[in-house]
N, C-alpha and C positions, 0 to 999 in steps of 0.2 A: 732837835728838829731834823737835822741833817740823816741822823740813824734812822728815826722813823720813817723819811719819804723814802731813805734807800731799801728800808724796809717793806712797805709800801709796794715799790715799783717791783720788788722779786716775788711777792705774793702774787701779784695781780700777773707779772711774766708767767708764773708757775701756773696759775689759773686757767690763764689762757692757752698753752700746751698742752693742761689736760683735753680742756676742751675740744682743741684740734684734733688730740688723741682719738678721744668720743666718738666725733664728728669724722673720723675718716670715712672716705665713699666708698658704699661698695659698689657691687657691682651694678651696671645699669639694669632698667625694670624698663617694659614698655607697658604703654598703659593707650588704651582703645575706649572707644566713648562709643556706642550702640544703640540702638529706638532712640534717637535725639526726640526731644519733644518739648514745646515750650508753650507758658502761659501765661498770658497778662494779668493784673491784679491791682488790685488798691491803688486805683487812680485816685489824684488828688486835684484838687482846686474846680473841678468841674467834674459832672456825670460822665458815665462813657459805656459802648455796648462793645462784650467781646462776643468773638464768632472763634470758631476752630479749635479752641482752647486746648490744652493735652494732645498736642499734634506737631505736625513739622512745618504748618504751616498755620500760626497762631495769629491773630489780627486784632485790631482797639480802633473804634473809633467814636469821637467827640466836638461836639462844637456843631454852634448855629451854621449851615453852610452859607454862601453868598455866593452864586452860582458854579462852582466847582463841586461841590461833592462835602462831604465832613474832611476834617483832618483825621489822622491817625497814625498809627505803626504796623510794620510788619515784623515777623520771625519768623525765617524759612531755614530751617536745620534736616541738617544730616551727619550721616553716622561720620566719626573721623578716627584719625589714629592708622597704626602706632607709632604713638611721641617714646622716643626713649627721654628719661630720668634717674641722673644719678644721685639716688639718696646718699644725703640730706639737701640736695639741693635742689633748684629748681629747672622748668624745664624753658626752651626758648619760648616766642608767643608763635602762636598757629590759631587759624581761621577754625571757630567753633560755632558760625554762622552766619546767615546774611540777614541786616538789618534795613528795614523799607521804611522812611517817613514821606507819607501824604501831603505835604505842606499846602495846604488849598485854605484859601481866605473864611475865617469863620468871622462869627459877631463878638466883639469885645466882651471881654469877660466869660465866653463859654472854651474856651481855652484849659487844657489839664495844666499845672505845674510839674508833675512827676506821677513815674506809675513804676511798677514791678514786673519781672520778666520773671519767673520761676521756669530755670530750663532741667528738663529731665535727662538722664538720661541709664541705661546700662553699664556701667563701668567696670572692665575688664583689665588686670591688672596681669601680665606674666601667664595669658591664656586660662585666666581663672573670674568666671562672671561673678562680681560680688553684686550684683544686683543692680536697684533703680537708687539712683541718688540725686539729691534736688540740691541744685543750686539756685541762691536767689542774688538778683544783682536788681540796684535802682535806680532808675532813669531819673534824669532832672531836664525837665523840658521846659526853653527860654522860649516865649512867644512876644517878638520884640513888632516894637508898631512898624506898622508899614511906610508912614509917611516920613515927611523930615530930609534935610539934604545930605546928612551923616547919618552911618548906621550903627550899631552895636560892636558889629564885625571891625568897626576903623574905616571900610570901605565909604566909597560915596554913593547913596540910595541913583537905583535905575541904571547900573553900571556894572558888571560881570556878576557876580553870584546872585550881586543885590537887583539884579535887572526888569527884575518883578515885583519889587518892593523891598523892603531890608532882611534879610536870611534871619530865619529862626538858628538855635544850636540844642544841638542834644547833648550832655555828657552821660555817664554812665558810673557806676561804683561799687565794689563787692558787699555782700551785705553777710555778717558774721553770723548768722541763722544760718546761711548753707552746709548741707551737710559734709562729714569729709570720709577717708578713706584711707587706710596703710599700704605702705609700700616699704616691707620689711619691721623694723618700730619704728617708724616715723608716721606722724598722723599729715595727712594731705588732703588739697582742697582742688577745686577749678577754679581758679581766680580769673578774673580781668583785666584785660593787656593795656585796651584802648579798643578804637576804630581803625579800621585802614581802606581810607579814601584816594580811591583815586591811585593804591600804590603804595600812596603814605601814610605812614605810622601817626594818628592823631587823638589827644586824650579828648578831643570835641569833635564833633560835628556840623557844620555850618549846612542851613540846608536852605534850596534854591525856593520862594513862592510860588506859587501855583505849578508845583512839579513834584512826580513823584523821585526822593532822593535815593540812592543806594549805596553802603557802606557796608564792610565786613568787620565781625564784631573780631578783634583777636584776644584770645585768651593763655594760661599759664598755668601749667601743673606746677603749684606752689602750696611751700608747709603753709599749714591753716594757720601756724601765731605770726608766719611773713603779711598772710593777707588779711589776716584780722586785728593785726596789730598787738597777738598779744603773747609775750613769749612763753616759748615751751617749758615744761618743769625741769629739766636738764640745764637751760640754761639760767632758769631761777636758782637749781641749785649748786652750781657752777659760783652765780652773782655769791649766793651766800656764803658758798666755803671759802670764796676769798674775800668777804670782808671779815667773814670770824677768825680767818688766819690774821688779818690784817690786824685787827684788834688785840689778839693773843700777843702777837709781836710785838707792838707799841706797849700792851701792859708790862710784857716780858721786861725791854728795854728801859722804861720807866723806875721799875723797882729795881735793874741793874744801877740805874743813873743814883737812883736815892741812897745805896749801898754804897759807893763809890763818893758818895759828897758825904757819908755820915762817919 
């Protein structure tokens, strides 16, 4: 047992050197985002009317009003870049637009639970336009009651954020349909930083009642299997030549042991 874990542990050492090998960075790449444009879609849990759609200033909105207006969202994008990234890896997060929620009192139950942002844009890679590329990311919108002496937030209802009733929260998530892009052989994607409210780096949104909120969406030039979760064939095949080395060893070892007791 002893042979084999020592065995083991040089396979996978060796594995992982190639890999580093592989993966060395080359040079950096700047990469520019162009015609930003973005659009809502597939609302869920309630109907909803979009306005602007395919624009830089795309808008949703839903729900019974109760003297304020509907709720909704906004997306007001513009062009950004350029991000340097050093492949294979990723790049810092940067502001890839500003995000508006309407929080105005609607009637129970006409409330969305989530929708879709398909943002557009030209992407420019090392002064080279590879076109329009769609990224989709998906909103998860908490529409928490207004009343009660505690809110969702932890907060106490009628008291800073909650001062108008208890704060709704947006989160937000990258959706593995987006399209991606090379930078050198690496395949890459826009992925999703968070929010930054206020300043601050946040993976939520807590938004004030009857006010319109404003946060900045930030995002991250990231390989597509970091943000999709799913890894690259490089490194599946990496995974595999060190477990079949690993397996050769042990059988290796194995029938050395049975030669040696026979």
């Amino acid at each position: 047992m002893k042979n084999i874990g020592s065995t083991a542990r040089a396979v996978a050492i060796s594995a992982f050197a190639l890999t580093t090998v592989l993966a060395a960075p080359a040079a950096a790449a700047t990469v520019s985002f162009e015609n930003v444009r973005g659009a809502w879609s597939n609302a869920i849990g309630s109907s909803a009317t979009y306005t602007n759609n395919d624009s830089a200033n795309a808008q949703v909105r839903w729900g019974v009003a109760q003297g304020y207006g509907q709720s909704g969202y906004n997306f007001i994008g513009s062009d950004f870049g350029p991000i340097s990234v050093n492949s294979p890896y990723s790049s810092g997060a940067f502001t890839m637009g500003e995000f508006q929620h309407l929080n105005f009192p609607i009637s129970s139950g006409t409330s969305i639970t989530g929708i879709t942002l398909l943002f557009t844009a030209e992407v420019i890679v090392d002064n080279v336009n590879l076109g329009d590329r769609t990224f989709t990311y998906n909103f998860t919108h908490f529409e928490t009651p207004n009343q009660g002496n505690s809110c969702a937030n932890g907060g106490a209802n009628n008291s800073g954020i909650n001062v108008n009733g208890c704060a709704d929260r947006v989160t937000m998530n990258f959706n593995a349909s987006s399209d991606t892009f090379m930078i050198g052989a690496d395949t890459y994607t826009l992925d999703i930083a968070g929010f930054l409210v206020g300043g601050n780096p946040s993976d939520g949104f807590w938004t004030k009642e009857q006010a319109s909120n404003s946060a900045f969406i930030q995002g991250k030039i990231n390989l597509y299997s970091l943000a999709a979760g799913v890894p690259e064939p490089s490194t599946w095949a990496m995974m595999i030549i060190g477990f079949g080395g690993v397996g050769t060893m042990v059988r290796s070892n194995r029938r050395r042991n049975a030669l040696s007791a026979a």
